[in-house]
Every structure is written in C-alpha cells, then in structure tokens.
N, CA, C and O atoms as a printed pandas DataFrame, in Angstrom:
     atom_number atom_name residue_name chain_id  residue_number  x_coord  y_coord  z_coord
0              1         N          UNK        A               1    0.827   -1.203    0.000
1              2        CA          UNK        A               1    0.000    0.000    0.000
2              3         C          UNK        A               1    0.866    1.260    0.000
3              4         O          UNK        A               1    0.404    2.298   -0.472
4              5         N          UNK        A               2    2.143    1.215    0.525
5              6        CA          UNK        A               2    2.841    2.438    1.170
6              7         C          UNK        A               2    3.326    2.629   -0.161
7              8         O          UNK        A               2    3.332    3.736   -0.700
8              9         N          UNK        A               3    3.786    1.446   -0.777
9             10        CA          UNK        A               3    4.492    1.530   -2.392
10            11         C          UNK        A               3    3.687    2.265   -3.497
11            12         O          UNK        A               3    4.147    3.017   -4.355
12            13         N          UNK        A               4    2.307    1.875   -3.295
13            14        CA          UNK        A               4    1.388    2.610   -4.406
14            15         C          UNK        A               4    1.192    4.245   -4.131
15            16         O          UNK        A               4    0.774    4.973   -5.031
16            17         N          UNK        A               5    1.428    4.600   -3.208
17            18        CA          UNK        A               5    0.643    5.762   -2.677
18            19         C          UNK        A               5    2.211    6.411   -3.044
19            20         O          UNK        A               5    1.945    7.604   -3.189
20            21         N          UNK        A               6    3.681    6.262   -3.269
21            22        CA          UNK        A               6    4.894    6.790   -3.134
22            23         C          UNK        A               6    5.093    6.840   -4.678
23            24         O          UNK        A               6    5.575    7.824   -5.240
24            25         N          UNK        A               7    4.700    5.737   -5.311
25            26        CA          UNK        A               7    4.631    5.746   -7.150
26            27         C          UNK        A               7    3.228    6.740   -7.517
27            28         O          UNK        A               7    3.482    7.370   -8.544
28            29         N          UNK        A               8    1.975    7.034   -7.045
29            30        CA          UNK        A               8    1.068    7.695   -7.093
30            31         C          UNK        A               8    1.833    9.271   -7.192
31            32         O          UNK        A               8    1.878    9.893   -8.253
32            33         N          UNK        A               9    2.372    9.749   -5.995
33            34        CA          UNK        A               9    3.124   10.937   -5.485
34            35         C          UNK        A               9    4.307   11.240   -6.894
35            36         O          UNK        A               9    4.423   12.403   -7.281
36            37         N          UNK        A              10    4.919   10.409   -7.406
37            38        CA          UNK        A              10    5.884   10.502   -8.004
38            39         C          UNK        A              10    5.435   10.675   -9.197
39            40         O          UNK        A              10    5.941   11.574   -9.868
40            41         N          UNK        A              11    4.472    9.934   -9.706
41            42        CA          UNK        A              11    3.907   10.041  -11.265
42            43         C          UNK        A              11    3.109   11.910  -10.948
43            44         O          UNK        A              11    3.311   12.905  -11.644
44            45         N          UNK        A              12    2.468   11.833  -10.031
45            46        CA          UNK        A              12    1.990   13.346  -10.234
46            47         C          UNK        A              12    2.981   14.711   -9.839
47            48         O          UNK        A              12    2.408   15.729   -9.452
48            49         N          UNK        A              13    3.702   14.702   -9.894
49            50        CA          UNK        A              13    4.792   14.884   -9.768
50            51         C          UNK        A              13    5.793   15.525  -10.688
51            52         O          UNK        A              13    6.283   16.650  -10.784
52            53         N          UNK        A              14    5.919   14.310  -11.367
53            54        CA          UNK        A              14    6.344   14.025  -13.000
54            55         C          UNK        A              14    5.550   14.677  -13.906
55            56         O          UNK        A              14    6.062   15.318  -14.824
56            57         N          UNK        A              15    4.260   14.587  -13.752
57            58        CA          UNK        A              15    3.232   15.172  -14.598
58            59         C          UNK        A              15    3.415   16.889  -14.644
59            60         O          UNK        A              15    3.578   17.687  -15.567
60            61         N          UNK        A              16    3.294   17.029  -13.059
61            62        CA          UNK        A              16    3.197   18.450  -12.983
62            63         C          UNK        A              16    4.351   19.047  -13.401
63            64         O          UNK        A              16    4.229   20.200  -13.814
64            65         N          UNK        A              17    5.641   18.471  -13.400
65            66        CA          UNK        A              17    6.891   19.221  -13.925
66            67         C          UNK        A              17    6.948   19.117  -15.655
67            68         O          UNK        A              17    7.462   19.926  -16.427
68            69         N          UNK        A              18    6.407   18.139  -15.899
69            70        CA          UNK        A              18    6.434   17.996  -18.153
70            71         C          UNK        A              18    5.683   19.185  -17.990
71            72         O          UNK        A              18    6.210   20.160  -18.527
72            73         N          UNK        A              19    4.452   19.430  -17.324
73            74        CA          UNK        A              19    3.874   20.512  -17.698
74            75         C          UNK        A              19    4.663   21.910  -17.463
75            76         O          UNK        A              19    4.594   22.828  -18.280
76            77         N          UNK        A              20    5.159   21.957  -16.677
77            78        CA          UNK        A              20    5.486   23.306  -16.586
78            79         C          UNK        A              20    6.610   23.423  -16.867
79            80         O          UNK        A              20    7.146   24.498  -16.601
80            81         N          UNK        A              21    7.357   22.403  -17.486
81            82        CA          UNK        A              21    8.235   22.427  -18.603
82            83         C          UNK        A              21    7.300   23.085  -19.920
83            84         O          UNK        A              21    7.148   24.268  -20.224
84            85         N          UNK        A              22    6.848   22.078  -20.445
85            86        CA          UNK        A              22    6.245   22.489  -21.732
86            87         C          UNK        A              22    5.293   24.123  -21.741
87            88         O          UNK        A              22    5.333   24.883  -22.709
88            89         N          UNK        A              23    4.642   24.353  -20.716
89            90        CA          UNK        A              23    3.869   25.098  -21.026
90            91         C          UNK        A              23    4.877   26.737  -20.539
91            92         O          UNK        A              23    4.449   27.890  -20.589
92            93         N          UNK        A              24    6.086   26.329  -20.157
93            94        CA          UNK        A              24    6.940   27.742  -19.692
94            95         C          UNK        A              24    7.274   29.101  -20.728
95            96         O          UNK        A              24    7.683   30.252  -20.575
96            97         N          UNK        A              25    6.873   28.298  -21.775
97            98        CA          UNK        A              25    6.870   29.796  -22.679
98            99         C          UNK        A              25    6.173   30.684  -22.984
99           100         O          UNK        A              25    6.502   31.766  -23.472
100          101         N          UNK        A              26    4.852   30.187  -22.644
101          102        CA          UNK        A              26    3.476   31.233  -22.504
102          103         C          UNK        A              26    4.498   32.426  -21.429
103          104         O          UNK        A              26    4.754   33.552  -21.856
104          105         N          UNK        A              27    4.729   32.201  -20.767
105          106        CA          UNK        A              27    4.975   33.174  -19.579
106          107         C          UNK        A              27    5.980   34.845  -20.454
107          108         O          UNK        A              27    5.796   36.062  -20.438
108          109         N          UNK        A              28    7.005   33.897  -21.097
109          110        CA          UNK        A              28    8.043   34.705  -21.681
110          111         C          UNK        A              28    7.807   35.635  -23.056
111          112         O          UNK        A              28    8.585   36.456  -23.541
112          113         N          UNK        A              29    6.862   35.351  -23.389
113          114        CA          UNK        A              29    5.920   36.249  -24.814
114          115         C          UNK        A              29    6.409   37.910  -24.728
115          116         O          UNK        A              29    6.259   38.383  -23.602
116          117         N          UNK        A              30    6.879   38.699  -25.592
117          118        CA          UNK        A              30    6.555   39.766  -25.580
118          119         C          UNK        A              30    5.444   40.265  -26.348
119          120         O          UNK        A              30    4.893   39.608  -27.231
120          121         N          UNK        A              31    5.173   41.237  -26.063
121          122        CA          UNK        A              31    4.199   42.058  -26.347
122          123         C          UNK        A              31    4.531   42.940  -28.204
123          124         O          UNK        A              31    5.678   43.001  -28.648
124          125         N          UNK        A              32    3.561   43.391  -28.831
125          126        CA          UNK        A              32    4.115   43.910  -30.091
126          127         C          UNK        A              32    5.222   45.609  -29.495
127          128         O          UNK        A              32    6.372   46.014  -29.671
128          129         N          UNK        A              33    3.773   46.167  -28.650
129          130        CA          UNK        A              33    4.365   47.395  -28.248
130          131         C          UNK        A              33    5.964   47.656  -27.304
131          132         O          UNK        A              33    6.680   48.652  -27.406
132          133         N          UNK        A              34    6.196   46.537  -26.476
133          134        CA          UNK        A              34    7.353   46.298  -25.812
134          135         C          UNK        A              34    8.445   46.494  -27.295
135          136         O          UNK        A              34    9.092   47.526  -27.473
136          137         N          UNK        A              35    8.484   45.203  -28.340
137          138        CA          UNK        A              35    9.474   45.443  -28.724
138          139         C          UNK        A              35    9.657   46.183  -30.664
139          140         O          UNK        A              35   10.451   45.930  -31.570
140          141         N          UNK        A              36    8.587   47.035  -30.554
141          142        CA          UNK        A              36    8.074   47.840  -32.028
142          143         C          UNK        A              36    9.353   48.688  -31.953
143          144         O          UNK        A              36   10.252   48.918  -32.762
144          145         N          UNK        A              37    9.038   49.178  -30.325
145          146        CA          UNK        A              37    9.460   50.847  -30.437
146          147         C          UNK        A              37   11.177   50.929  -30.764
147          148         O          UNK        A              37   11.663   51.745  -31.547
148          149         N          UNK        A              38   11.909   49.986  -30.050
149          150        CA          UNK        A              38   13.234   49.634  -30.002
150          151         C          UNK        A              38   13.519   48.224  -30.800
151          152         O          UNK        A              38   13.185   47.336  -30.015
152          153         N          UNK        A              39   13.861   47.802  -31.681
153          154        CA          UNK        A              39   14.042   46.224  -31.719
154          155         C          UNK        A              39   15.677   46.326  -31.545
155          156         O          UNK        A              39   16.245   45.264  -31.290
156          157         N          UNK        A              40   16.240   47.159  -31.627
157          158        CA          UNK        A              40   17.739   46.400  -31.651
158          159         C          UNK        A              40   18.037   46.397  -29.936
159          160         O          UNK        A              40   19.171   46.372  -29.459
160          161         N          UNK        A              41   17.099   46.419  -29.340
161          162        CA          UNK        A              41   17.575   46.211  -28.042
162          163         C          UNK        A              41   17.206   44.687  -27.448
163          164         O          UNK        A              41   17.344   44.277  -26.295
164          165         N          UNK        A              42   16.745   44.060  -28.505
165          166        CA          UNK        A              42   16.090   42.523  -28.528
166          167         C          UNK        A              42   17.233   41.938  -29.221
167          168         O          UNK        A              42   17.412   42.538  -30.281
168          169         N          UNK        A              43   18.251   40.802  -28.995
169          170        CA          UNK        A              43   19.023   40.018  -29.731
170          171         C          UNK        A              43   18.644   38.940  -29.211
171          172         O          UNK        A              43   17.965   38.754  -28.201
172          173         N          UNK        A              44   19.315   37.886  -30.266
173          174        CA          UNK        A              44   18.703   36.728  -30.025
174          175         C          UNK        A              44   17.642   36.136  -30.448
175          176         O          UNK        A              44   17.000   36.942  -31.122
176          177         N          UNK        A              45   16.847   34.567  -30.362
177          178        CA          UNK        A              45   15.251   34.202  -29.954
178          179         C          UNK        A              45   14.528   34.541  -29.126
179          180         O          UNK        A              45   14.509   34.128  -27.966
180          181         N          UNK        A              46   13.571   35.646  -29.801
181          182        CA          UNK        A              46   12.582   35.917  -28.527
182          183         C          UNK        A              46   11.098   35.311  -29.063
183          184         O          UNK        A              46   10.931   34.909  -30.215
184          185         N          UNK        A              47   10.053   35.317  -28.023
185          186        CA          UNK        A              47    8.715   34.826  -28.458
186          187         C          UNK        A              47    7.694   36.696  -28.309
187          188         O          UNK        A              47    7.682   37.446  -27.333
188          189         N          UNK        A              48    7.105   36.855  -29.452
189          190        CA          UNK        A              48    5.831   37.694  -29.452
190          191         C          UNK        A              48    4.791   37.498  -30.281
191          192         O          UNK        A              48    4.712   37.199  -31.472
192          193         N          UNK        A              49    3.921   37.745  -29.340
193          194        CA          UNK        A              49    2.414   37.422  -29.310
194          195         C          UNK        A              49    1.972   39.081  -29.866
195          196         O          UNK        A              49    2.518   40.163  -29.652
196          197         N          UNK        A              50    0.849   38.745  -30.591
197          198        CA          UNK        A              50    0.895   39.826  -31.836
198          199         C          UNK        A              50   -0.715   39.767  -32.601
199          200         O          UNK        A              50   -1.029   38.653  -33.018
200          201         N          UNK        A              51   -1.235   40.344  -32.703
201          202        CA          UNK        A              51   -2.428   40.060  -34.273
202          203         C          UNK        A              51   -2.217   40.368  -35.361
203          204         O          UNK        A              51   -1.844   41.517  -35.598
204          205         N          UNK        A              52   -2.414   39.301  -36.518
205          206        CA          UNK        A              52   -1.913   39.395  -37.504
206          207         C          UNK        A              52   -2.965   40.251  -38.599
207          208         O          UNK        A              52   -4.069   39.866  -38.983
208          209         N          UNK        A              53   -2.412   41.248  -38.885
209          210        CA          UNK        A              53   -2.786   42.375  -39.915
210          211         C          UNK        A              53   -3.472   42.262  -41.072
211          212         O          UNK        A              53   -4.689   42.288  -41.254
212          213         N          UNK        A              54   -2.390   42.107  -42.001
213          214        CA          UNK        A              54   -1.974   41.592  -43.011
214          215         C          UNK        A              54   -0.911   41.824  -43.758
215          216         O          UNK        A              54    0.100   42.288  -43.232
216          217         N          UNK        A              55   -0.964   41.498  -45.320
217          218        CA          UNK        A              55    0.592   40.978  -45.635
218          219         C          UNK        A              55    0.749   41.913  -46.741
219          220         O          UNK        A              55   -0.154   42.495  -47.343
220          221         N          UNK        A              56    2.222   42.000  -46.967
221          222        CA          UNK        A              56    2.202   43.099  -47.177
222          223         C          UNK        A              56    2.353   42.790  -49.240
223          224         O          UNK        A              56    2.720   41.747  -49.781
224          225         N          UNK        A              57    1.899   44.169  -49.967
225          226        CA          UNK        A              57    1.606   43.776  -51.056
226          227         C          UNK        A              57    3.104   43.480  -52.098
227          228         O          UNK        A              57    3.071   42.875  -53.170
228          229         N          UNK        A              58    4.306   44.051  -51.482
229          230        CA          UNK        A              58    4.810   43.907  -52.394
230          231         C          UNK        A              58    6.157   42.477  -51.983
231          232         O          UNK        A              58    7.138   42.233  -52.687
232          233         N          UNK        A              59    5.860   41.913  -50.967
233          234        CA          UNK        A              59    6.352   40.972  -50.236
234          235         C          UNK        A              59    5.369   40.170  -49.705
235          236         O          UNK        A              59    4.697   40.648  -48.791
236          237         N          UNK        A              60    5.195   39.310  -49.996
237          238        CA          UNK        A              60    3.839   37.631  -49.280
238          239         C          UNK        A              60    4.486   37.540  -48.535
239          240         O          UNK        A              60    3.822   37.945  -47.581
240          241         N          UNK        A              61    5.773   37.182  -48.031
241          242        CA          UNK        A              61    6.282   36.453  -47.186
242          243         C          UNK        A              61    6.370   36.774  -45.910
243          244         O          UNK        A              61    6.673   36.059  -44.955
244          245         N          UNK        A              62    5.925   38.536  -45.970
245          246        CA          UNK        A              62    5.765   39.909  -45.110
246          247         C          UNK        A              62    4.596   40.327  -44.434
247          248         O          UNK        A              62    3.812   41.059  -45.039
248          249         N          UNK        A              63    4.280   39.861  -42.893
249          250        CA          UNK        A              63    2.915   40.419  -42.462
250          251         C          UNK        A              63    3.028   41.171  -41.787
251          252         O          UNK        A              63    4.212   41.335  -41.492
252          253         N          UNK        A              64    2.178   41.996  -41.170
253          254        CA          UNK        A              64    2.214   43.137  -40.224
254          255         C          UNK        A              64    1.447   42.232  -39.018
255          256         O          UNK        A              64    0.511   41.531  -39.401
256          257         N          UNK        A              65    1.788   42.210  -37.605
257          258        CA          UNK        A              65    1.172   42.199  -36.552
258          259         C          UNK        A              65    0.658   43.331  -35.320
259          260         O          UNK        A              65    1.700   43.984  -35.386
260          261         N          UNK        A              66    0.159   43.786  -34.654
261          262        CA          UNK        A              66   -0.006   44.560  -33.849
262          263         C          UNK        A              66   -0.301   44.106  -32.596
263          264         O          UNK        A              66   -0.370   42.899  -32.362
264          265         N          UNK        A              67   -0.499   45.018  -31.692
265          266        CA          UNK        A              67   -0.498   44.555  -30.218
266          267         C          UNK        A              67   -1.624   44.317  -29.869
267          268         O          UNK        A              67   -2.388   45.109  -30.421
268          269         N          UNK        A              68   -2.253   43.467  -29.081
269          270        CA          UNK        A              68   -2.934   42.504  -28.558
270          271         C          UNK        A              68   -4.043   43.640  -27.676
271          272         O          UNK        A              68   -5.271   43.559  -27.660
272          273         N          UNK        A              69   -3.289   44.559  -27.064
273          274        CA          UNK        A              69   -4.115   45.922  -26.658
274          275         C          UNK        A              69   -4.694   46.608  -27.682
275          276         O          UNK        A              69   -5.205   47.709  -27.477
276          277         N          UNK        A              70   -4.683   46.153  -28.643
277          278        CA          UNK        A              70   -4.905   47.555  -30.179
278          279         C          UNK        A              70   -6.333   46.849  -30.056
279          280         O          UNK        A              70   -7.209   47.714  -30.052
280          281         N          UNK        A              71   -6.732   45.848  -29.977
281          282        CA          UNK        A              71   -8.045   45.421  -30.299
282          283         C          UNK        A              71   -9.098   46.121  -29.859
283          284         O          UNK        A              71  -10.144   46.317  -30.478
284          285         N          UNK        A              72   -8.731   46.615  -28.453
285          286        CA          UNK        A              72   -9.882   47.390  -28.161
286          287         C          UNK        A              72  -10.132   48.875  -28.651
287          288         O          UNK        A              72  -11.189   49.452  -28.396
288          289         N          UNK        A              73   -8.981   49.535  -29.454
289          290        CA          UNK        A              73   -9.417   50.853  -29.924
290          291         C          UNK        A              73  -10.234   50.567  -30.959
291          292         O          UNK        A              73   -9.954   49.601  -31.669
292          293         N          UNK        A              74  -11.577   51.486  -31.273
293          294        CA          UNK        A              74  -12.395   51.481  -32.069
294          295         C          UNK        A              74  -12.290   52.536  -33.230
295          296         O          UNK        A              74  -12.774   52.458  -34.359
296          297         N          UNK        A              75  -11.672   53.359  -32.773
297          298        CA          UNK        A              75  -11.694   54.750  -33.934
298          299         C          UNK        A              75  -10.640   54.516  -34.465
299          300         O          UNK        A              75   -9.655   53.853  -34.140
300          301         N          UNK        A              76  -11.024   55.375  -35.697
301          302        CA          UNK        A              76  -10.334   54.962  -36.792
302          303         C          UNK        A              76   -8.891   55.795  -36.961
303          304         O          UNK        A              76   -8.234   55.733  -38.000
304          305         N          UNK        A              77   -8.436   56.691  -35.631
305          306        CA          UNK        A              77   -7.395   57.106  -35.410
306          307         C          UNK        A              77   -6.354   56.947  -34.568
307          308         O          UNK        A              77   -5.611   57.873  -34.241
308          309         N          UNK        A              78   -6.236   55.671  -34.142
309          310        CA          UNK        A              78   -6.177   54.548  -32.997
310          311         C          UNK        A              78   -4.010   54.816  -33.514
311          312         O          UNK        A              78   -3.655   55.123  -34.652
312          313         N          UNK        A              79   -3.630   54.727  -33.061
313          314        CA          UNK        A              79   -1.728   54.505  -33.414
314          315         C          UNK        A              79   -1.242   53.452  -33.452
315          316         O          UNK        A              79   -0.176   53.367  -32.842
316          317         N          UNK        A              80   -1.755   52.178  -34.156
317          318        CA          UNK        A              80   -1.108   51.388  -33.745
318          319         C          UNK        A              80   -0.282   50.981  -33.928
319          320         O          UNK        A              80   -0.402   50.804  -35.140
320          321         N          UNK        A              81    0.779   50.559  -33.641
321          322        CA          UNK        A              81    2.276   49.857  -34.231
322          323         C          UNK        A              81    1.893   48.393  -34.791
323          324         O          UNK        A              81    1.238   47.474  -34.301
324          325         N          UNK        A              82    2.620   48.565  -36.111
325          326        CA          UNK        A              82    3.089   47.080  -36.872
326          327         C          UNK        A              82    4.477   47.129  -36.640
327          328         O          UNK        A              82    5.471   47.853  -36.705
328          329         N          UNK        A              83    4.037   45.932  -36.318
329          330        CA          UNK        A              83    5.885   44.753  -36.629
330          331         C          UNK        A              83    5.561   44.235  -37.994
331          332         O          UNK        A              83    4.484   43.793  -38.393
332          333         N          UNK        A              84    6.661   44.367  -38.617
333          334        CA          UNK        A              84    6.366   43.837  -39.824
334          335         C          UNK        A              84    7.082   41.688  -39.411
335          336         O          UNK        A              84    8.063   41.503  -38.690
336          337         N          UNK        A              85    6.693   41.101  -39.734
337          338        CA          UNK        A              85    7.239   40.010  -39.887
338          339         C          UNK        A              85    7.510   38.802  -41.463
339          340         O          UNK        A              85    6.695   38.520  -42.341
340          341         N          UNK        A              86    8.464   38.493  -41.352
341          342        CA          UNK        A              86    9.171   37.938  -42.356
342          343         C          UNK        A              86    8.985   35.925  -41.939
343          344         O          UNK        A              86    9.669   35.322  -41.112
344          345         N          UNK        A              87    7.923   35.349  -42.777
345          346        CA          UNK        A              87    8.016   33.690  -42.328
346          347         C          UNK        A              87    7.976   33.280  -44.203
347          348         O          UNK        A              87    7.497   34.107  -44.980
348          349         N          UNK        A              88    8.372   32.333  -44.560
349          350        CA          UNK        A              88    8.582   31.478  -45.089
350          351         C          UNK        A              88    7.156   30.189  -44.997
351          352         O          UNK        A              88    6.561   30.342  -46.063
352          353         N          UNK        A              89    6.677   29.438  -44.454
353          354        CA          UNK        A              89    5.529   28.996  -44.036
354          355         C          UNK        A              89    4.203   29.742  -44.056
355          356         O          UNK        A              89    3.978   30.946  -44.173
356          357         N          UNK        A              90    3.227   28.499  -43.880
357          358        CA          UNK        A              90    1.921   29.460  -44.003
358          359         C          UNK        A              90    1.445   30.339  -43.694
359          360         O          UNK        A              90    1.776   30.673  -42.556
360          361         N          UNK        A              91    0.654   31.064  -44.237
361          362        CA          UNK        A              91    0.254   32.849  -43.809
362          363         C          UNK        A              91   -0.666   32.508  -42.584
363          364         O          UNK        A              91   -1.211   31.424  -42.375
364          365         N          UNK        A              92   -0.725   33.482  -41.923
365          366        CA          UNK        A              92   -1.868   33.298  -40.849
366          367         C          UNK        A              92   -2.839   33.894  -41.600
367          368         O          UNK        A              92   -2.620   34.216  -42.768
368          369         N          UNK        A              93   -4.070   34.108  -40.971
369          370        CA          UNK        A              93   -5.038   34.389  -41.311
370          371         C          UNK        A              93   -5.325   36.307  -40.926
371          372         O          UNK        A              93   -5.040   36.543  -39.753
372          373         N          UNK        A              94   -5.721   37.334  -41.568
373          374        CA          UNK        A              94   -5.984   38.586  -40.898
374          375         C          UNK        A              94   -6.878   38.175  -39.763
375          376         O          UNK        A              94   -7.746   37.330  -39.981
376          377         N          UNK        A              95   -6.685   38.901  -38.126
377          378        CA          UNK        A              95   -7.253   38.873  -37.131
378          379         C          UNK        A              95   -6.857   37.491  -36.269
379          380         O          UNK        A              95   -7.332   37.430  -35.135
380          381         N          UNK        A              96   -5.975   36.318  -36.750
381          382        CA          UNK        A              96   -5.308   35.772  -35.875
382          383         C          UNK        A              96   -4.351   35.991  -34.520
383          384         O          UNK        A              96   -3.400   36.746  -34.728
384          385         N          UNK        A              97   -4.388   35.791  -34.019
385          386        CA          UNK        A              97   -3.456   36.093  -32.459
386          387         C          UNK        A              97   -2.421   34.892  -32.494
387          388         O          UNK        A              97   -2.746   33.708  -32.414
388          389         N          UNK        A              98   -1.271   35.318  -32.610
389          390        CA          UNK        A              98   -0.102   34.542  -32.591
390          391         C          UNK        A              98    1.199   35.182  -31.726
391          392         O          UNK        A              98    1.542   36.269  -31.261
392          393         N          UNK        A              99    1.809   33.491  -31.833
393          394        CA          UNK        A              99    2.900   33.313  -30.755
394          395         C          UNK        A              99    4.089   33.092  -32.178
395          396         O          UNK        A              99    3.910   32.236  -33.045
396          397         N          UNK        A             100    5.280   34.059  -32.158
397          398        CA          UNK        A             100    5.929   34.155  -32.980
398          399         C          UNK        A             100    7.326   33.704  -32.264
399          400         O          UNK        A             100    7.508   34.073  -31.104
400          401         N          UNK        A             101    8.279   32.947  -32.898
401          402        CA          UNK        A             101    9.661   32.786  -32.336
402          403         C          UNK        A             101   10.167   32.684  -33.603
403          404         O          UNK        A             101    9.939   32.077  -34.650
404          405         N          UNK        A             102   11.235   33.801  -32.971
405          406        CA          UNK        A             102   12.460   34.503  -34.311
406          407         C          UNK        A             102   13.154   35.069  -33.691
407          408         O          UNK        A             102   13.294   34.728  -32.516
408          409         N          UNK        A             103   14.073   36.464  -34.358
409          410        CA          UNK        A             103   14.976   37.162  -34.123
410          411         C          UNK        A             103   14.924   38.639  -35.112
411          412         O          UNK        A             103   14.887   38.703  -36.341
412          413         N          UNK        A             104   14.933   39.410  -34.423
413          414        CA          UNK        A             104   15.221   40.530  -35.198
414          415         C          UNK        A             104   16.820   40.521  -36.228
415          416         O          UNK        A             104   17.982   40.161  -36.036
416          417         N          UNK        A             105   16.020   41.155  -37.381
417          418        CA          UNK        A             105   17.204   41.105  -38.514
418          419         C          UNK        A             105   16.917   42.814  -39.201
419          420         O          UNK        A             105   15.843   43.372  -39.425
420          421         N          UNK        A             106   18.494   43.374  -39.425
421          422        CA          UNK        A             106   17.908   44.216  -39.928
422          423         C          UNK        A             106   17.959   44.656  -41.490
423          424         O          UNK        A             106   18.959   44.512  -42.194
424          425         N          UNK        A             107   16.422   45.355  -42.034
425          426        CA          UNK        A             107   16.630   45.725  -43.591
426          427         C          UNK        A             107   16.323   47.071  -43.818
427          428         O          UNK        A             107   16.224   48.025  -43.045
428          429         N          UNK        A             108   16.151   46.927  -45.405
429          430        CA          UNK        A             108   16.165   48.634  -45.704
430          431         C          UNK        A             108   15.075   49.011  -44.601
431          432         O          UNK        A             108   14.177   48.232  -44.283
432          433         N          UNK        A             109   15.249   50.347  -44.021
433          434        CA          UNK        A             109   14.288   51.316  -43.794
434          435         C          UNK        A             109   14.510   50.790  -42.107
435          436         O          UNK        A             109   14.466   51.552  -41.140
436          437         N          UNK        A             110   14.641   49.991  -42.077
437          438        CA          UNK        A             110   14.553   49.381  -40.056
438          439         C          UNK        A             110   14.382   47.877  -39.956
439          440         O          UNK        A             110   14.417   47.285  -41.035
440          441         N          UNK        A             111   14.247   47.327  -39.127
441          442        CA          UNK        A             111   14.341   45.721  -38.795
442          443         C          UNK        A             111   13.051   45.199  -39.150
443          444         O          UNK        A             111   12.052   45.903  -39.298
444          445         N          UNK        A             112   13.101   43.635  -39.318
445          446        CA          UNK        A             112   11.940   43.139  -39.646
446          447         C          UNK        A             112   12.187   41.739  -38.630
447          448         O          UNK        A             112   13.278   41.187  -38.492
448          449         N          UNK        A             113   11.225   41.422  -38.130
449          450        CA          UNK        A             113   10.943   40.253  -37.166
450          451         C          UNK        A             113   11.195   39.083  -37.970
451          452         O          UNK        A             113   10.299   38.753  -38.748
452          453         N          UNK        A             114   12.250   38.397  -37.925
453          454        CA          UNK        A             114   12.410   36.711  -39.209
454          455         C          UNK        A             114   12.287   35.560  -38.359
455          456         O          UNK        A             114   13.175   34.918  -37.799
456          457         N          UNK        A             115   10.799   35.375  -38.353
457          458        CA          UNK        A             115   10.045   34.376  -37.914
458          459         C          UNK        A             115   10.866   32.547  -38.140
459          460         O          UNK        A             115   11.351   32.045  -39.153
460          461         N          UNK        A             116   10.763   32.156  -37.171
461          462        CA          UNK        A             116   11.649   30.893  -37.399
462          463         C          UNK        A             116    9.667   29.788  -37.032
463          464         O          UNK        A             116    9.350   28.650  -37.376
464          465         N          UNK        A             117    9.047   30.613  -36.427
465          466        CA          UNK        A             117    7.681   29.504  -35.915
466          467         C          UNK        A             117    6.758   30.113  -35.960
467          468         O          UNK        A             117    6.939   31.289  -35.644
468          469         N          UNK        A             118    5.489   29.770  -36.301
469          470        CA          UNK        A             118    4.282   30.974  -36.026
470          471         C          UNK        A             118    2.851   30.079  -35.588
471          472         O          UNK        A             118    2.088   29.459  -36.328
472          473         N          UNK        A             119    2.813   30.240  -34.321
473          474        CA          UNK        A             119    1.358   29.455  -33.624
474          475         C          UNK        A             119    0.497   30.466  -33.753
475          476         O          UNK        A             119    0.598   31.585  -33.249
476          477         N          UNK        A             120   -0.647   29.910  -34.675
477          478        CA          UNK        A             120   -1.869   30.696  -34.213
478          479         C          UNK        A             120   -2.542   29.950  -32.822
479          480         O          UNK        A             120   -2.685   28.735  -32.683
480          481         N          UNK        A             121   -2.956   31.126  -31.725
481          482        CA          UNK        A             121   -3.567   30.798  -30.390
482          483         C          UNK        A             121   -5.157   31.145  -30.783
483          484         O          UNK        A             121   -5.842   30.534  -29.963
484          485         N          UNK        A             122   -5.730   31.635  -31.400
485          486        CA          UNK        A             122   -6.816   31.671  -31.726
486          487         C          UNK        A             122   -7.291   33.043  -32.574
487          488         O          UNK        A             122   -6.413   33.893  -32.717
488          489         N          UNK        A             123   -8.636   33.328  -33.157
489          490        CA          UNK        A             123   -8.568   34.374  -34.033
490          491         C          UNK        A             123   -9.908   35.346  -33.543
491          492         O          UNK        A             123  -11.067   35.028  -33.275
492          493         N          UNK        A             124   -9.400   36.308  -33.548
493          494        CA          UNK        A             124  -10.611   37.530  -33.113
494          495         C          UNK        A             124  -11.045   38.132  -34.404
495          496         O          UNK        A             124  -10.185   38.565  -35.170
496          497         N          UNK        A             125  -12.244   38.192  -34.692
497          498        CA          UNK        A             125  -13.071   39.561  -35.918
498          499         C          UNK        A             125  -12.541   40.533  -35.767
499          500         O          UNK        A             125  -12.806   41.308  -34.847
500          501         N          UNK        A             126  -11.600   40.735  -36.701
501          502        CA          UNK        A             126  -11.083   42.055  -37.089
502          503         C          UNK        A             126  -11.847   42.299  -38.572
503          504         O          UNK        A             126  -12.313   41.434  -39.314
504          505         N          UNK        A             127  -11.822   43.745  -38.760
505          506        CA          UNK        A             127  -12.558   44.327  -40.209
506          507         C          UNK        A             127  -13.976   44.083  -40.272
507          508         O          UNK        A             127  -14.734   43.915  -39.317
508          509         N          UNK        A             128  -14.322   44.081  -41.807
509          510        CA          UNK        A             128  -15.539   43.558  -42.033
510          511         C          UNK        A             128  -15.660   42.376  -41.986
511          512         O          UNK        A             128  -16.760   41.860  -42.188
C-alpha cells in the first residue's frame, strides 16, 4: 500500500513538472508594443504574441502584426504599431493572435521580425 501511494506521489509529480516544462513559454511572450518601439535592443530568440494584420503587397512572405491591446481601440485614429514580420511557411489568417519565435534582422528602412515559428492561439473579428 505504502508503495502505491509513493509511485502515485511521483507520477503526479512528474506530470506536474512535463507541464510546466512544456507550457513555460506562454509566460516569456513579448508584447508587439514592448518590442516595435526599439528592436535592436532585442538580440537573439525571442517569443511575441501579436495580431496578424496583413501581408504586405509587395512581399507575401511579409505580415504586419499589432499589439494585442490595439483590439480594443475602435476609432479609426487609434496609433497602432506594426511589426512587420518575415516567415517562409503558411500565412496566418488577418485577425489571428499569434505566438511568434524569431529574431530581429535588420533591412532597408529598419528591422523586420524573421520568424523561425508561427502558432496561431486563436482568431478575433477584425474588419468587415
């Protein structure tokens, strides 16, 4: 009995640490507005969470995201910052909410976010 109840303890245990292994990157997300304003102060892989815009016309491979706070401005004079982002892989959808991991790279005119992953977390009605 003492044996089951010590393998019981240990498997939940185990469980609870895969999880908070796996799920530890939700925590570390930046924001669009955190890193719009400055990117060269970001090196490295970072993760940001973002809504996806859209893409841009003279580059597909190019979307705009904005900050996750922008959703609630309604008028049509609202400031919002795009990140432009650079993926290779499938487009998200306009009004998706995504978890991006990349690195800032920089090109003409200022840096562009070069997406190495792109999770959509779910999608809000944006536009018509």
């Amino acid at each position: 009995m003492k044996k089951n109840i010590i393998i019981v303890i240990a498997l939940v245990a185990g469980i609870a640490l895969s999880y908070a292994l796996f799920f530890k990157g939700g925590a570390n997300a930046l924001q669009v507005n955190q890193v719009a304003s400055d990117p060269s102060a970001y090196s490295g892989t970072i993760t940001v969470t973002g809504i996806m815009a859209g893409t841009s016309p003279q580059d597909p491979s190019v979307f705009g995201i904005f900050d996750l706070k922008e959703l609630q401005c309604t008028t049509p004079n609202c400031n919002k910052l795009y990140l432009p982002v650079k993926y290779q892989g499938t487009m998200p959808k306009a009004g998706d909410e995504l978890r991006i991991g990349g690195s800032f790279m920089q090109a003409a005119g200022g840096y562009v976010f070069n997406a190495s992953s792109v999770k959509v977390v779910r999608n809000h009605r944006i536009g018509g």
